[in-house]
C-alpha positions in Angstrom: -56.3 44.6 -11.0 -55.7 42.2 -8.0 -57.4 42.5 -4.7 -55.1 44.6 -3.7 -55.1 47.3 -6.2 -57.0 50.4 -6.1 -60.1 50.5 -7.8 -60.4 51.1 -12.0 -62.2 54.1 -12.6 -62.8 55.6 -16.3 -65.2 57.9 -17.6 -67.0 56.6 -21.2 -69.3 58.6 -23.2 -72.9 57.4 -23.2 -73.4 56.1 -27.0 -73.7 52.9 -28.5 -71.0 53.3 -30.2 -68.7 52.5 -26.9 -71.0 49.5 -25.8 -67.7 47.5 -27.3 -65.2 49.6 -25.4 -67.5 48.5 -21.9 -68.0 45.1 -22.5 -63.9 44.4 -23.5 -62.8 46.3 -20.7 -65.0 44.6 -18.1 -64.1 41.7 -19.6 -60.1 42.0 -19.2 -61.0 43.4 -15.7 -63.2 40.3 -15.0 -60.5 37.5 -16.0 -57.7 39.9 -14.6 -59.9 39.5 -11.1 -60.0 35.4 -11.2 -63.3 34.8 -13.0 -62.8 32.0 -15.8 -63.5 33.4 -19.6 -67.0 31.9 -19.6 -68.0 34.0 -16.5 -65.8 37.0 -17.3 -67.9 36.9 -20.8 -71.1 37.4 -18.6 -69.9 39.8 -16.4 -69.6 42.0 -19.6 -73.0 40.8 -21.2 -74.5 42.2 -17.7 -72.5 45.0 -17.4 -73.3 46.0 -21.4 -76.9 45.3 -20.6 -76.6 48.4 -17.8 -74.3 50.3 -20.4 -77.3 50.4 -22.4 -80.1 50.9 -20.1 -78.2 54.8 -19.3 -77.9 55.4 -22.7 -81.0 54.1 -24.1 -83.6 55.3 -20.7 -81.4 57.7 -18.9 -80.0 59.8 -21.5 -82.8 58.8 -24.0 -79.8 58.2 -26.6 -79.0 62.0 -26.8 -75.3 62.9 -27.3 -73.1 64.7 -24.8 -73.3 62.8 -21.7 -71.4 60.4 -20.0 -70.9 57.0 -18.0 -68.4 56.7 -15.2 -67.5 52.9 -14.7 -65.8 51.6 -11.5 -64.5 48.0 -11.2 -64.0 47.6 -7.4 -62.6 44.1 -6.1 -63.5 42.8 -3.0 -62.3 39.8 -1.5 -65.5 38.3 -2.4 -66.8 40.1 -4.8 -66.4 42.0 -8.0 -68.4 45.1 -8.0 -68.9 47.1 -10.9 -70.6 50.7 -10.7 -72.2 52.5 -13.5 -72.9 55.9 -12.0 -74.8 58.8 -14.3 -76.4 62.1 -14.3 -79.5 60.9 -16.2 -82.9 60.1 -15.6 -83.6 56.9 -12.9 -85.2 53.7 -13.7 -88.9 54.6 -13.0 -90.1 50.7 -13.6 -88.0 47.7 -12.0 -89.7 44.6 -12.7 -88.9 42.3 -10.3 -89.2 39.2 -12.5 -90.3 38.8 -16.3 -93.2 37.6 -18.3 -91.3 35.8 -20.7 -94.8 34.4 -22.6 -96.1 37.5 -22.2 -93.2 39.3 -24.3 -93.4 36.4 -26.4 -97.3 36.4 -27.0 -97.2 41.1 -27.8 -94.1 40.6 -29.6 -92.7 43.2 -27.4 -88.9 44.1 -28.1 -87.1 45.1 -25.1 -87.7 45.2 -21.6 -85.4 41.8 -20.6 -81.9 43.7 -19.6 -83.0 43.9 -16.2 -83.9 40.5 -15.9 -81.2 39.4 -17.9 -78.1 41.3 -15.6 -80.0 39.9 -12.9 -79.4 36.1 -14.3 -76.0 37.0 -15.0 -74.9 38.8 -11.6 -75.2 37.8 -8.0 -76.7 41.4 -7.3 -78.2 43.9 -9.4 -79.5 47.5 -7.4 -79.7 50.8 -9.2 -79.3 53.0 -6.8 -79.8 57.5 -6.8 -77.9 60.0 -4.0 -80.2 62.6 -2.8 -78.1 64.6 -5.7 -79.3 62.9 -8.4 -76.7 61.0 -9.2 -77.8 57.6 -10.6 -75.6 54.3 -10.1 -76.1 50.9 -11.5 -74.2 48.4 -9.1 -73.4 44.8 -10.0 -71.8 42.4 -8.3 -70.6 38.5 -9.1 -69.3 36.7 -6.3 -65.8 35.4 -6.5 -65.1 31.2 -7.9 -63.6 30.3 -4.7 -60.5 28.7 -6.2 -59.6 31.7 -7.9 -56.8 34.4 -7.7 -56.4 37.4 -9.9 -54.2 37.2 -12.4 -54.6 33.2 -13.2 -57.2 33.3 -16.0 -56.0 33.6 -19.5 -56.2 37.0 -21.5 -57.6 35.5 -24.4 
């Protein structure tokens, strides 16, 4: 998947059971692109953490739908698109309570924030057609070119 290779495009069903499916794939496709096994294992942290936000709060974990991921290398970058037909994000928090989620013992709510930490830029975005679209992106280790990492 080098930089100069069309982009990866499949189509995953929205369950929890393919969570593992996502992460390995956007793993391979982040060490394939450069990124070092650490940060190739984040990559696919963030982009699980956005695997589950469609199926959990888009699709409110009913069957039948689906999750169309992208992996689109720039020269810079490595974007990653989770586009769906579900429901949009009504709630961004811009940053986290982390005491306050401590002190109510709340579960959830930190996959935002936590993709966020991970990535370099984190948008969901929505076309006038409904059509929802997590983006992430990680910036590129300058020393890096595809294909040198270890597939581990």
């Amino acid at each position: 998947m080098g930089r100069d290779r069309a982009p990866l495009e499949i189509d995953v069903p929205a369950t929890c059971e393919c969570l593992s499916l996502v992460h390995e794939a956007t793993r391979r496709a982040a060490i394939a692109e450069g990124f070092d096994p650490s940060a190739a294992e984040e990559i696919a942290v963030a982009v699980g953490e956005a695997m589950t936000n469609v199926v959990e709060h888009a699709y409110h974990g009913k069957p039948g739908h689906a999750v169309r991921l992208r992996f689109l290398p720039g020269p810079d970058t490595l974007r990653i698109e989770l586009e769906h037909r579900g429901a949009a994000p009504t709630n961004l928090p811009a940053g986290v309570d982390l005491g306050r989620l401590a002190r109510e013992r709340r579960r959830g709510g930190l996959g935002v924030h936590l993709m966020r930490r991970l990535m370099d830029h984190v948008v969901h975005e929505e076309s006038a057609a409904g059509v929802g679209c997590w983006v992430l992106e990680r910036n590129r280790p300058r020393s890096s070119s595809p294909g040198s990492g270890s597939e581990s």
